[in-house]
C-alpha positions, 0 to 999 in steps of 0.5 A: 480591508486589512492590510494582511489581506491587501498584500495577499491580494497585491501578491495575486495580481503579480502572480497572475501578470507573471506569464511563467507562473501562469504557465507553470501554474496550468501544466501542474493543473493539467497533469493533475486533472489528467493523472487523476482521471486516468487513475480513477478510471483505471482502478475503478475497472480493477476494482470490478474487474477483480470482483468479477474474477473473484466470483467467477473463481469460487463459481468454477471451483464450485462447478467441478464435476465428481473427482477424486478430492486430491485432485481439488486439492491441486486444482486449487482456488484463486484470492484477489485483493481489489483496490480500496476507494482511495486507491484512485489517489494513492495506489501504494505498494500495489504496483510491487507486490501483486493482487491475486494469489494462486491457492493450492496444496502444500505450497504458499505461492506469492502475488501476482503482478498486474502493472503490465496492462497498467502501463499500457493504458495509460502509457506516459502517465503510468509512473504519475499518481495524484499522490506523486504530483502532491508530494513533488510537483506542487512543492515545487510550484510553491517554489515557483510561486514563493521563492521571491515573496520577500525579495521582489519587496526588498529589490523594488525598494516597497519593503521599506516604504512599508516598514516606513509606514508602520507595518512589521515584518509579522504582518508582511509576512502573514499577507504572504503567507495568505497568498500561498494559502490560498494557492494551497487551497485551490490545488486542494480541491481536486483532492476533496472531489476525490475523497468526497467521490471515495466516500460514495463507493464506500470509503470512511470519511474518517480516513477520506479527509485524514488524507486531505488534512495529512496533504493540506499540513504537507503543502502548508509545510512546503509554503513555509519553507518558501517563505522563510527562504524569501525572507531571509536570503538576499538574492532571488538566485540564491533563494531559487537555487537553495529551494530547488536543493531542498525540494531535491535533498527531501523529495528525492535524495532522503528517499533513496538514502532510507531504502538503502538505509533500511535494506543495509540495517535489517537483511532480509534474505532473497527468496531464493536463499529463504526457499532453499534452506526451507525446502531443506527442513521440508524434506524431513517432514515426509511427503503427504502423498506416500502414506507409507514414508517413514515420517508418518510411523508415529502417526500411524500408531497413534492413529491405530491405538485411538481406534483400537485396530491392529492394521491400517486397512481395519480403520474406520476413515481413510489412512491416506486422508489423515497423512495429507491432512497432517502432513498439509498441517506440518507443512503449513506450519512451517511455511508460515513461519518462513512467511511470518519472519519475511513479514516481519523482516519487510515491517522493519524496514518499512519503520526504519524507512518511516522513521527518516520521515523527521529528515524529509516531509515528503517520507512522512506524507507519503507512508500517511497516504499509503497507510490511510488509503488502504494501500500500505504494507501492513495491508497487504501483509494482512491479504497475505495471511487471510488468503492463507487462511483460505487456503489451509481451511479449504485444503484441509477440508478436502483432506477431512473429505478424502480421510471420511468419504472414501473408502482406503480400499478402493483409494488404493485401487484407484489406478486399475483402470477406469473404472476403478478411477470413477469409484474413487470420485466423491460427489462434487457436492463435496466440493461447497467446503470453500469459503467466500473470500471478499477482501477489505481494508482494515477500518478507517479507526485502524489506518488513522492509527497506524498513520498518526506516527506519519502524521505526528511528523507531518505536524512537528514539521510544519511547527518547526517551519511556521516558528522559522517564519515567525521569528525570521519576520520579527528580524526583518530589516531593510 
């Protein structure tokens, strides 16, 4: 046996002597096992829970009765985002920004939230995540584990018996260092389940063990840090105390410090605000539902001058129709310029928020796992879009049914009674214009792009830490 192996193996057999390791040890295995199942059956009931509303909402549109097209146009549709297979570990931005939107005409509403239910399944645990304990709690166990590898050494007077017997700080410090890998290795299994497990429901491998190898350099980077501070501080205090600041200065203050850092550099508006100056420019667009505002004069003689027809009533399709199709593609323009500036404004702040990742590891692996796991900004940001889509094609095909399937006559005349109402139905076999809206995640080839910044600093961290290591152990003395 190598002498490295040998005080990997001496380390072991302290730790497992020590009550307070093993305690601590067992509570962080626990609260892992139990907020990892809890998680994985949570979202597996969204996933299918989503999926089956999502059907459901494209049957009942389908299923509606002859109506008046405007009608189908307010009634609307639904889009739900259900969570990707790795969701189970990172939920990301899910829990702020809502899973389903409610589509209708002329207005982009926001997602709606979902977090209320969650809390109370799962009540105490509805804060934890597996990614939340890999990136606070197991750092701290390292600490735990490793702020006295060095010291115990240096105080039970072994130190220099083995310096005395040939053996170099190099080499002590590999031995340690085995000891907390093996550790990290250990607490990484429940990880590799669950991206094995995400690969059955469909998940990329690619982006599965990304993930795994994003959090084992995280870990590796933390028992580093450890190790450096045992062996170059003097005491098992001061070792403690400054490991404790270092794991609450990157895990805790440096997060804070850059959401207000990124808010404060790039102001984004409230939507309060964004709404009023938008409703402002709205207005001078005319109202789709009055054919005759002034907006819609230039239209009406361009509309005339292609058909070649003096009035309104001579044209061959519905003039109220070709009012609400071009005033929902105005309208839609507009309103996706607001969006697209909020977008952008949101993507900003999430960079500058990323960038304090080289102050703090723990921000590196965080926006790692939010990117590869499907459940980052820049993924909703694309739901956001794709069920605006949805919605303008279904809205307009409504509008391209009401400007050619129904006579302006008999539109106009629709309020006479009831039997006019019933003439100005279209058949509900109209009504297939709807497109079947299943929402993915981007591939595993662009999330791992995405995350290569994140995971670029992960790396440069654990350089900069395993050559700390390196050079604190050539300098080791008694």
């Amino acid at each position: 046996m190598s002498p490295v192996t040998r005080i990997a193996r001496e380390e072991w057999r302290l730790w497992m002597r020590s009550k307070v390791v093993v305690a601590a040890a067992l509570i962080v295995a626990t609260l892992l096992a139990a907020t990892t199942l809890l998680t994985i059956n949570r979202i597996a009931a969204e996933q299918s829970e989503r999926l089956e509303q999502q059907i459901a909402a494209e049957k009942t549109f389908f299923a509606q009765p002859d109506r008046h097209p405007h009608r189908m146009v307010h009634y609307g549709h639904y889009a739900f985002r259900p969570p990707p297979p790795l969701a189970m570990f990172e939920p990301g931005v899910d829990a702020v920004t809502g899973q389903s939107i409610f589509l209708e005409g002329h207005r982009q509403n926001t997602a709606m939230f979902a977090d209320t239910k969650a809390a109370a399944d799962l009540g105490g645990f509805a804060a934890l995540t597996p990614a939340s304990l890999y990136q606070l709690l197991l750092p701290l166990l390292l600490i735990v584990l490793g702020h006295a590898l060095f010291l115990r050494e240096r105080e039970s007077g072994t130190l220099a018996v083995m310096l005395a017997q040939g053996q170099s700080g190099t080499k002590l410090a590999a031995g340690k260092a085995l000891a907390l890998l093996t550790v990290i290795t250990i607490f990484m299994i429940p990880l590799v389940a669950v991206a094995v497990y995400s690969t059955s429901l469909g998940e990329s491998g690619l982006a599965a063990f990304s993930l795994v190898g994003g959090y084992f350099v995280y870990l590796c980077v933390w028992g580093a840090i450890v190790l450096a501070a045992s062996i170059i501080l003097k005491q098992r205090a001061v070792s403690l105390g400054v490991l404790i600041f270092a794991w609450l200065f990157a895990a805790l203050v440096v997060p804070r410090f850059a959401i207000n850092a990124s808010s404060a550099m790039v102001d984004a508006p409230g939507k309060i605000e964004s709404d009023l100056v938008m409703l402002a420019e709205q207005r001078k667009l005319g109202d789709g539902h009055n054919a005759a505002d002034p907006a819609f004069q230039r239209l009406q003689a361009e509309v005339l001058e292609q058909y070649e027809v003096e009035t309104i009533e001579e044209l061959p399709i519905n003039w109220r129709g070709v009012v609400a199709s071009y005033s929902e593609a105005e309208l839609t323009e507009l309103l996706n310029g607001y969006a697209e500036k909020r977008m952008n404004l949101e993507a900003a702040q999430s960079r500058i928020f990323d960038f304090f990742g080289l102050a703090s590891p723990t921000i590196a692996i965080s926006s790692a796992s939010r990117t590869l796991s499907g459940t980052d900004l820049a993924t909703h940001h694309r739901f956001l879009r794709e069920s605006e889509t949805l919605r303008f094609d279904f809205v307009q095909s409504l509008n391209e049914v009401h400007a050619e399937e129904l006579d302006y006559a008999i539109d106009m005349n629709r309020n006479a009674g009831p039997e006019a109402s019933r003439r100005a139905r279209v058949n509900a076999e109209a009504w297939q214009v709807l497109d079947e809206f299943r929402f993915v995640p981007d591939s595993a080839g662009e999330r791992t792009s995405r995350a290569m910044m994140s995971m670029g600093t992960l790396t440069f961290w654990l350089l900069l830490a395993v050559a700390f290591v390196f050079i604190s152990a050539r300098r080791v003395r008694l």
